[in-house]
C-alpha positions as CSV (number, residue, x, y, z in Angstrom):
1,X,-128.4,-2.6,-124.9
2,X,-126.2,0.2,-125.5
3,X,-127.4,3.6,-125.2
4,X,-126.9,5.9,-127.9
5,X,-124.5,8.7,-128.7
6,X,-126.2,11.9,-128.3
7,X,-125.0,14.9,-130.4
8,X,-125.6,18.7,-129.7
9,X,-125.1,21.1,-132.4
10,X,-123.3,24.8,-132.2
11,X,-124.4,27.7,-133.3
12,X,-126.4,29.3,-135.8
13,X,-128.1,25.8,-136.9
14,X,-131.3,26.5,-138.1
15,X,-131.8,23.6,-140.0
16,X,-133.4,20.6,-138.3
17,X,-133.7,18.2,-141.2
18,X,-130.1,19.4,-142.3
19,X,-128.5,18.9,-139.1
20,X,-130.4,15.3,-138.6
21,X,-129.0,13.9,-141.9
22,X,-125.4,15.6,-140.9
23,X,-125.7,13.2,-137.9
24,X,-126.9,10.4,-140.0
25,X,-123.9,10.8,-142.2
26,X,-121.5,10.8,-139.3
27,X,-123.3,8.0,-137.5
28,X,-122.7,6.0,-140.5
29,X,-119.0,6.9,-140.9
30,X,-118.2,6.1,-137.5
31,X,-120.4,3.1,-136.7
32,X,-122.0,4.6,-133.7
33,X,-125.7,4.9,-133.0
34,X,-126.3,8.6,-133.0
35,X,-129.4,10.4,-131.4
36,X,-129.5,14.0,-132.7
37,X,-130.5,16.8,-130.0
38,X,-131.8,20.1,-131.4
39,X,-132.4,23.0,-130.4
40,X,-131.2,25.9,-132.6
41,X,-135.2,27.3,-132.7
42,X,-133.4,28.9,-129.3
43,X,-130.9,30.6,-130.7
44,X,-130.5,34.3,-131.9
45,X,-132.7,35.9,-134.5
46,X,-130.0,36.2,-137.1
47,X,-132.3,37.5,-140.0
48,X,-131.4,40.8,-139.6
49,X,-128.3,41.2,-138.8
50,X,-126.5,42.4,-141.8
51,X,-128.5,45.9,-140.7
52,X,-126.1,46.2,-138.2
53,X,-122.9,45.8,-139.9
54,X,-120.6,49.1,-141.3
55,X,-121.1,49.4,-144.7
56,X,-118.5,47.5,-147.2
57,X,-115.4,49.4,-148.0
58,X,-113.0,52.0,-146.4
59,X,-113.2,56.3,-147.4
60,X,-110.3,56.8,-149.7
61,X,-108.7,59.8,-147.4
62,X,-105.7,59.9,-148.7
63,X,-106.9,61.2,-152.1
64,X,-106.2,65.2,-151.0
65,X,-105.7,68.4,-152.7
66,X,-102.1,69.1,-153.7
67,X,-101.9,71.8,-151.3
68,X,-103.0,70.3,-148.3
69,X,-100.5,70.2,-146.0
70,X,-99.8,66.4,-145.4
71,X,-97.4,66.2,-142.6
72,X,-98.8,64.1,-140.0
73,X,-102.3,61.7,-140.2
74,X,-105.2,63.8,-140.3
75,X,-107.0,63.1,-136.9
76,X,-109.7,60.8,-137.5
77,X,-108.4,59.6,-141.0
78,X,-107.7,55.8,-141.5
79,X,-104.2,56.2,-141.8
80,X,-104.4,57.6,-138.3
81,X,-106.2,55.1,-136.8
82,X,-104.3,52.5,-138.4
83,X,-100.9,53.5,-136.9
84,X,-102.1,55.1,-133.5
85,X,-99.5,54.9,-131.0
86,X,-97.1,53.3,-134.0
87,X,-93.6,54.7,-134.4
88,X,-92.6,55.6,-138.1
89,X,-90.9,52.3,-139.2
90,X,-87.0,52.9,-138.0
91,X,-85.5,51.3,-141.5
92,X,-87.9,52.5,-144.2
93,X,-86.0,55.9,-144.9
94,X,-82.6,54.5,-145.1
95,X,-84.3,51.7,-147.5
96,X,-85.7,53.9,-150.0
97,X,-82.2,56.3,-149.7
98,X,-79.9,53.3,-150.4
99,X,-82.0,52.3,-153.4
100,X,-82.0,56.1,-154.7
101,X,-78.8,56.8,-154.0
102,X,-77.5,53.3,-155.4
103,X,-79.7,54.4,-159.1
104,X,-78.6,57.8,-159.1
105,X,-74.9,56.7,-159.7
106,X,-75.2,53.1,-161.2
107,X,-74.0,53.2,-164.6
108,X,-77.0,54.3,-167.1
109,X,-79.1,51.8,-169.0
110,X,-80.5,54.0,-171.7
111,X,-78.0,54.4,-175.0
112,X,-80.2,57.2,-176.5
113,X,-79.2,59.0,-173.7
114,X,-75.9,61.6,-174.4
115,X,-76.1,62.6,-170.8
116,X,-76.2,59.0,-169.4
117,X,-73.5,57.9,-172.0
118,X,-71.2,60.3,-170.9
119,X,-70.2,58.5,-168.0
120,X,-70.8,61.4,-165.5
121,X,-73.3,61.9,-162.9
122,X,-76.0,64.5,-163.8
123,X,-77.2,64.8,-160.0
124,X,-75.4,64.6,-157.3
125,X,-77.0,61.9,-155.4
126,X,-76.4,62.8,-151.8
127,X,-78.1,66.2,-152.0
128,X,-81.4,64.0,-153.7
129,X,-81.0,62.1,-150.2
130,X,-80.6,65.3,-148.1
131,X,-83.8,66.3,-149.5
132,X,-85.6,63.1,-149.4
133,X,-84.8,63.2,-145.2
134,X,-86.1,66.5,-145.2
135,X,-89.4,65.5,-147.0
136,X,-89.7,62.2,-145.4
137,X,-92.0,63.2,-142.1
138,X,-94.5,64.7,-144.4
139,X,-95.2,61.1,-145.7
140,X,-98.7,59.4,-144.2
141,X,-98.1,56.4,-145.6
142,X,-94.7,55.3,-146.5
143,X,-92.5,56.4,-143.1
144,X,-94.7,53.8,-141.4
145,X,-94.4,50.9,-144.1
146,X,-91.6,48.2,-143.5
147,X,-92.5,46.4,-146.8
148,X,-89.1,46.2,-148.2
149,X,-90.1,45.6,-152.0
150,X,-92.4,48.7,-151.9
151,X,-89.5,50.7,-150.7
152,X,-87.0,49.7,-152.8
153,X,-89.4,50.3,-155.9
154,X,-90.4,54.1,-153.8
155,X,-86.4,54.8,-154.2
156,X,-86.8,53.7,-157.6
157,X,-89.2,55.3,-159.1
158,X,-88.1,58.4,-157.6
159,X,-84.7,58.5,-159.1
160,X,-86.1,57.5,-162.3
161,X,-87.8,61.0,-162.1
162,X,-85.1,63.0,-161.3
163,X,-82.8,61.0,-163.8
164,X,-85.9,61.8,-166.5
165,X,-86.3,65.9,-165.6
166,X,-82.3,66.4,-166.2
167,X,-82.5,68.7,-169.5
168,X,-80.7,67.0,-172.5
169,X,-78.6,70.3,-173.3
170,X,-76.9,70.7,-170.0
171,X,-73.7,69.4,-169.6
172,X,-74.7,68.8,-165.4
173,X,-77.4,69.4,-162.5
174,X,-77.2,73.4,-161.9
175,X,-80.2,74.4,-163.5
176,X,-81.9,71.5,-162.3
177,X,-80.6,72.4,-159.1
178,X,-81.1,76.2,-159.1
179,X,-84.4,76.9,-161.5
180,X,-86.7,76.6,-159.1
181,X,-90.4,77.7,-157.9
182,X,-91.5,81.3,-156.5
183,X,-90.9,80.5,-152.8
184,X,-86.6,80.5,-153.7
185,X,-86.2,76.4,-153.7
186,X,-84.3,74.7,-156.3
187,X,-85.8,72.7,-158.4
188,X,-84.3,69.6,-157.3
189,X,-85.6,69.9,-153.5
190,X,-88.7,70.3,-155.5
191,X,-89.2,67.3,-157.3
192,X,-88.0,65.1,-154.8
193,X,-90.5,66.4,-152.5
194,X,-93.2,66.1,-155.1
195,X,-92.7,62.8,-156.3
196,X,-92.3,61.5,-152.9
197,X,-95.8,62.7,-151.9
198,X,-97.0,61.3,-154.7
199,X,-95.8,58.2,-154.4
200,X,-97.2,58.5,-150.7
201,X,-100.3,59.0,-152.3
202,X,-100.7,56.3,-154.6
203,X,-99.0,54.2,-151.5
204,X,-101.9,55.1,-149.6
205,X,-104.4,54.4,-152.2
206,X,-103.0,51.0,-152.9
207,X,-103.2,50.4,-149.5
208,X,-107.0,51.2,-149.2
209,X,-108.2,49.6,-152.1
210,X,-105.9,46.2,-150.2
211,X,-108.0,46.8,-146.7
212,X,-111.4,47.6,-149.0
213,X,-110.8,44.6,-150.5
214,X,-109.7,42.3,-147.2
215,X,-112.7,44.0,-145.2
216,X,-115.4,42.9,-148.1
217,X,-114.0,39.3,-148.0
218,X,-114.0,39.0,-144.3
219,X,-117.8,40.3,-144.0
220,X,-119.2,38.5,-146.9
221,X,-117.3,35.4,-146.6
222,X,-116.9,35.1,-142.4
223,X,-118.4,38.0,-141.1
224,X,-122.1,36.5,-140.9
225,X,-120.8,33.3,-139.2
226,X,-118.9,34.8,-136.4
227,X,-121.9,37.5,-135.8
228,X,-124.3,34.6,-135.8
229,X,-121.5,33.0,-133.2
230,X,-121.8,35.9,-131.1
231,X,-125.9,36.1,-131.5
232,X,-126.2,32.7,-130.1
233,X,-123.3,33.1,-127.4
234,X,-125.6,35.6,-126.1
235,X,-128.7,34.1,-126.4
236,X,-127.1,31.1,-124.6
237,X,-126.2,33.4,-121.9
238,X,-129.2,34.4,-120.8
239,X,-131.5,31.4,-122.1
240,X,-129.3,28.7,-120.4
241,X,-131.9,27.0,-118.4
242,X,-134.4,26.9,-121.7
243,X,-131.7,25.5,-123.5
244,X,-130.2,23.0,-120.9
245,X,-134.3,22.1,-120.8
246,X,-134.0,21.0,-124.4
247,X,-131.1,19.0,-124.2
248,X,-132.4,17.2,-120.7
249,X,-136.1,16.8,-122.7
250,X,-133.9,15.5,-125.7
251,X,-132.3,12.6,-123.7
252,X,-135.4,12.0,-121.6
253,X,-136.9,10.6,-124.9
254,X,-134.4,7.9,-125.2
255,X,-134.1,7.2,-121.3
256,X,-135.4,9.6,-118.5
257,X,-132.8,7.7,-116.3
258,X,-129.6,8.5,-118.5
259,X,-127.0,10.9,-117.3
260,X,-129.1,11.7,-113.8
261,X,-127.3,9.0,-112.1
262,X,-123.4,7.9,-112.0
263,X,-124.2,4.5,-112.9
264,X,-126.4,6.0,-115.6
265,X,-124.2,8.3,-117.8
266,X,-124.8,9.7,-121.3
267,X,-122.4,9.5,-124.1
268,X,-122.0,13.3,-125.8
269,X,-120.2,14.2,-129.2
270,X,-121.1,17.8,-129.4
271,X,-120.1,20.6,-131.7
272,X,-119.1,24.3,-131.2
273,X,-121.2,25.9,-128.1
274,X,-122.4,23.1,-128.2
275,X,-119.5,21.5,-126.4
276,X,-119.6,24.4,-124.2
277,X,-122.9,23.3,-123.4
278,X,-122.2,19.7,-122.5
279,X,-119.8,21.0,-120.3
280,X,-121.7,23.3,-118.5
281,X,-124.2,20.8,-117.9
282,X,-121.6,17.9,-117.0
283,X,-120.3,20.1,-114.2
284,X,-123.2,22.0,-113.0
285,X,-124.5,21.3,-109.3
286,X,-127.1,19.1,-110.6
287,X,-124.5,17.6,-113.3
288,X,-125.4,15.3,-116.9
289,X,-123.6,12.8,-115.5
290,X,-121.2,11.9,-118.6
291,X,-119.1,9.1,-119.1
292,X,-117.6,10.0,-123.0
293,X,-117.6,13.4,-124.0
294,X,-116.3,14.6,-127.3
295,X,-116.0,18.1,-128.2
296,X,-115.0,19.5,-131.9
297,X,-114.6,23.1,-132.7
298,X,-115.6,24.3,-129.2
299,X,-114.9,27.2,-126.7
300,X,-115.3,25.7,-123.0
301,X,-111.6,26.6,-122.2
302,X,-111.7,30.2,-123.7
303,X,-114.9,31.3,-121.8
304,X,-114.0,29.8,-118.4
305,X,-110.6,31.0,-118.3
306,X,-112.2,34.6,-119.6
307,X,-115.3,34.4,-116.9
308,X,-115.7,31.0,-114.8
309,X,-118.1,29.2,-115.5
310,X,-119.6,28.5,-112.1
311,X,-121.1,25.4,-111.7
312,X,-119.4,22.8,-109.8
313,X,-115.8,24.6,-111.2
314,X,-113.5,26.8,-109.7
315,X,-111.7,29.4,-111.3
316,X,-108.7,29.1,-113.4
317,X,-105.3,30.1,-111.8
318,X,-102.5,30.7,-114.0
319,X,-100.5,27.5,-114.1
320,X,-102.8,25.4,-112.3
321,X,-105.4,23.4,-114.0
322,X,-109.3,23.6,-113.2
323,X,-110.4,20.1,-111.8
324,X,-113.9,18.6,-113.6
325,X,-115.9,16.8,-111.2
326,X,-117.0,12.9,-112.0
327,X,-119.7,13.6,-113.1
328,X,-117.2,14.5,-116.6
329,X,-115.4,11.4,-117.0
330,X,-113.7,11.4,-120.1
331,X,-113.5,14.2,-122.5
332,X,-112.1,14.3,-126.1
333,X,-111.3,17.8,-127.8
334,X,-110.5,18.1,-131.4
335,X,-109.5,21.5,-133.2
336,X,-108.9,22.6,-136.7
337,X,-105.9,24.9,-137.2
338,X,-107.4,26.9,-138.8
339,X,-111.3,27.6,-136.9
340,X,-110.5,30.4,-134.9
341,X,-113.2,29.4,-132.9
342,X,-111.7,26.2,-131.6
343,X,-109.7,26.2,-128.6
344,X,-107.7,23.5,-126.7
345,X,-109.0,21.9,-123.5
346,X,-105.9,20.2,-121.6
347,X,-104.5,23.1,-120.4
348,X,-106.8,24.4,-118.7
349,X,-108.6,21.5,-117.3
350,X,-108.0,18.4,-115.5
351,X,-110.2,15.2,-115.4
352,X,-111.0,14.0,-111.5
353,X,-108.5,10.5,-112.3
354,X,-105.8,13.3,-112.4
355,X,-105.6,12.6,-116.5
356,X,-105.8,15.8,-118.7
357,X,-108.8,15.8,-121.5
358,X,-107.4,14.7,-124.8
359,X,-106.6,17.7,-127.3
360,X,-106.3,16.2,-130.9
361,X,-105.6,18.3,-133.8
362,X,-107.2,17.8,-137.4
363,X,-105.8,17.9,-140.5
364,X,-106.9,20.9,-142.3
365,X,-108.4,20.2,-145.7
366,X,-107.8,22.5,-148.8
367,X,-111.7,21.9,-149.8
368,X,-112.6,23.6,-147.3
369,X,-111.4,27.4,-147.6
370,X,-110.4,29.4,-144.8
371,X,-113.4,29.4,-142.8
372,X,-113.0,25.3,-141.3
373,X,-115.6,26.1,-138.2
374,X,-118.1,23.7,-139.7
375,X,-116.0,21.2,-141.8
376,X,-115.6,19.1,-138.8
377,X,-118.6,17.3,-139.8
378,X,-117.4,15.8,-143.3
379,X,-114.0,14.9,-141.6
380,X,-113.5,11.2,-141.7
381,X,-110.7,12.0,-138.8
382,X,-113.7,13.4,-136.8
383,X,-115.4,10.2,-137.4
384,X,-112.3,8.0,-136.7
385,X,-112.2,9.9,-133.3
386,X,-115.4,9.3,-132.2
387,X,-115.9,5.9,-132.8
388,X,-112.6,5.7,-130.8
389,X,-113.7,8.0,-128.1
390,X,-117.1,6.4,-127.4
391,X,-115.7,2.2,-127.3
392,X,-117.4,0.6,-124.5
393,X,-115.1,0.7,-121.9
394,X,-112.5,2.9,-123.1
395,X,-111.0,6.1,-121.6
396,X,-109.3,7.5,-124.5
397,X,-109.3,8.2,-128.0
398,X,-106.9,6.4,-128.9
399,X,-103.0,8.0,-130.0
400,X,-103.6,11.2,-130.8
401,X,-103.6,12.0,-134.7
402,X,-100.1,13.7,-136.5
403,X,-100.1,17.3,-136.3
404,X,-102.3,19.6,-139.0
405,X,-100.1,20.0,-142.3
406,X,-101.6,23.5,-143.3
């Protein structure tokens, strides 16, 4: 008789019934008797955690009174927490000069022009530049940009004005240069410094509505899987034994005698902290004892490198892999390129033969968006893998599969 598989789900499962036909599905697609062990009722009470996230959007500070001064981010604005510590981009300014300077005396476009047709330069294109460097600091948002399109487009539009405010009856730039406001500036220095701000403006208020946008899609669309993540992480952390009483109970069912002996081992496919879980329990001083272990999705690298995981393992030194005890014999890994909560296992970790644990990337799938955390399940590669994985008698997986096309 051959003992079953027995599968441990990650986090934020609260679905018993779901999470037995998602191993019924994946028991039929591999071929291997599968034993489902449960035990999200453990976890973190995740109704209520939207009450604890910041509210949707970002304050649109950048929308100021003319006559505010402007020169530097307003200490606790967005903009200034966006680009603390961040030096002003080195090549924005000279972008948006070489575009203004290059419009300013291209030859003009517009025929109902009499000015532009005359084949002479209205402005002098060097003192529009010398006044764009003396604006340029009081810019929030563009001196720090290094989007080249939106610069070129800034120098653009901005010589476009000044090409626009040159009166049709003057034969050159001297009014344009000399008329100017009460505080004695000409009239050029003037424009160039007003439509640079507000072009800095409407920079800045692009740029808000972008993040407004971004931040809304991250919290509706990822932001309650990854707290529910986190919920049950910490749950886990201070719950272990209740949990690991689950799992043990879970097995006990099928066989009070599997994985408490070496002759005796379970086989594990286990998903997300779930894999963490096997882990812990493989290598704890009274171990699972595990013969096939295969892990999708899961973190048992990332946490022990960040805080050891105690047990029967030793710390991770930089360049010198952790050694698993027997009582893990083989283990399996898989990760999606893009779950950002997967994490690689062979690096970090070293099986007691002196083999490394078997990292195997799968293909990401456009069906299934951006966030791929719980895709695993409907994967026929994940299926391929473990019916390879948990053979009778075999230590691997099998060649590991092509790398992810994204």
């Amino acid at each position: 008789m051959i003992d079953p598989v027995f599968v441990i789900h990650g986090v934020a499962n609260r679905d018993p019934s779901g999470f037995t036909t998602a191993v019924a599905s994946l028991q039929a697609a591999s071929g291997i008797e599968m034993h489902p062990v449960y035990w999200g009722d453990l976890g973190a009470e995740d109704r209520h955690i939207a009450a604890a996230l910041p509210p949707i959007g970002v304050p649109a500070d950048i929308l100021r009174a003319e006559n505010q001064p402007t020169h530097s981010p307003a200490e606790g604005s967005l903009a200034a927490g966006l680009f603390a510590g961040q030096p002003p981009s080195s090549g924005a300014r000279t972008q948006v000069e070489r575009t203004l300077r290059e419009d300013l005396t291209a030859a003009p476009e517009d025929d109902d022009n009499e000015l532009r047709d005359g084949g002479f330069t209205p402005i002098d294109a060097e003192e529009a530049v010398e006044y764009l460097a003396e604006a340029w600091n009081d810019t929030t948002w563009l001196q720090y940009t290094d989007d080249a399109l939106l610069l070129v487009e800034v120098g653009r539009d901005l010589a476009r004005a000044l090409l626009d405010s040159v009166p049709e009856h003057e034969s050159g730039y001297a009014e344009l240069r000399s008329s100017g406001p009460a505080d004695g500036q000409g009239r050029l220095r003037h424009l160039v410094r007003k439509r640079l701000m507000d072009l800095d403006r409407v920079a800045g208020a692009a740029i808000q509505a972008a993040m407004g946008r971004v931040n809304h899609t991250l919290r509706s669309r990822f932001g309650p899987g990854t707290a529910r993540f986190l919920g049950d992480v910490l749950v886990y952390q201070r719950h272990q034994a209740a949990i690991h009483a689950r799992i043990r109970a879970s097995i006990d069912e099928v066989d009070p005698e599997l994985g408490r002996h070496p002759d005796r081992p379970v086989r594990v496919v286990a998903h997300s902290l779930g894999g963490v879980i096997a882990v812990d329990m493989a290598t704890s001083t009274s171990p699972l004892w595990t013969d096939k272990l295969l892990t999708f999705g899961s973190q048992s690298a990332f946490f022990h490198v960040c805080d050891p995981r105690g047990g029967q393992l030793e710390p991770y030194a930089e360049h010198q892999r952790v050694a698993l005890p027997p009582s893990l014999a083989n283990w399996t890994n898989l990760w999606e390129p893009l779950d950002l909560l997967a994490f690689a296992a062979s690096a970090v970790f070293q099986l007691h033969d002196g083999s490394s644990p078997i990292d195997i990337p799968v293909q990401h799938m456009a069906s299934t968006g951006l966030w791929t955390h719980s895709a695993y399940w409907n994967s026929p590669e994940v299926a391929t893998a473990i019916t390879c994985a948990m053979r009778t008698g075999s230590s691997s997986a099998g060649p590991p599969i092509p790398p992810a096309h994204v």
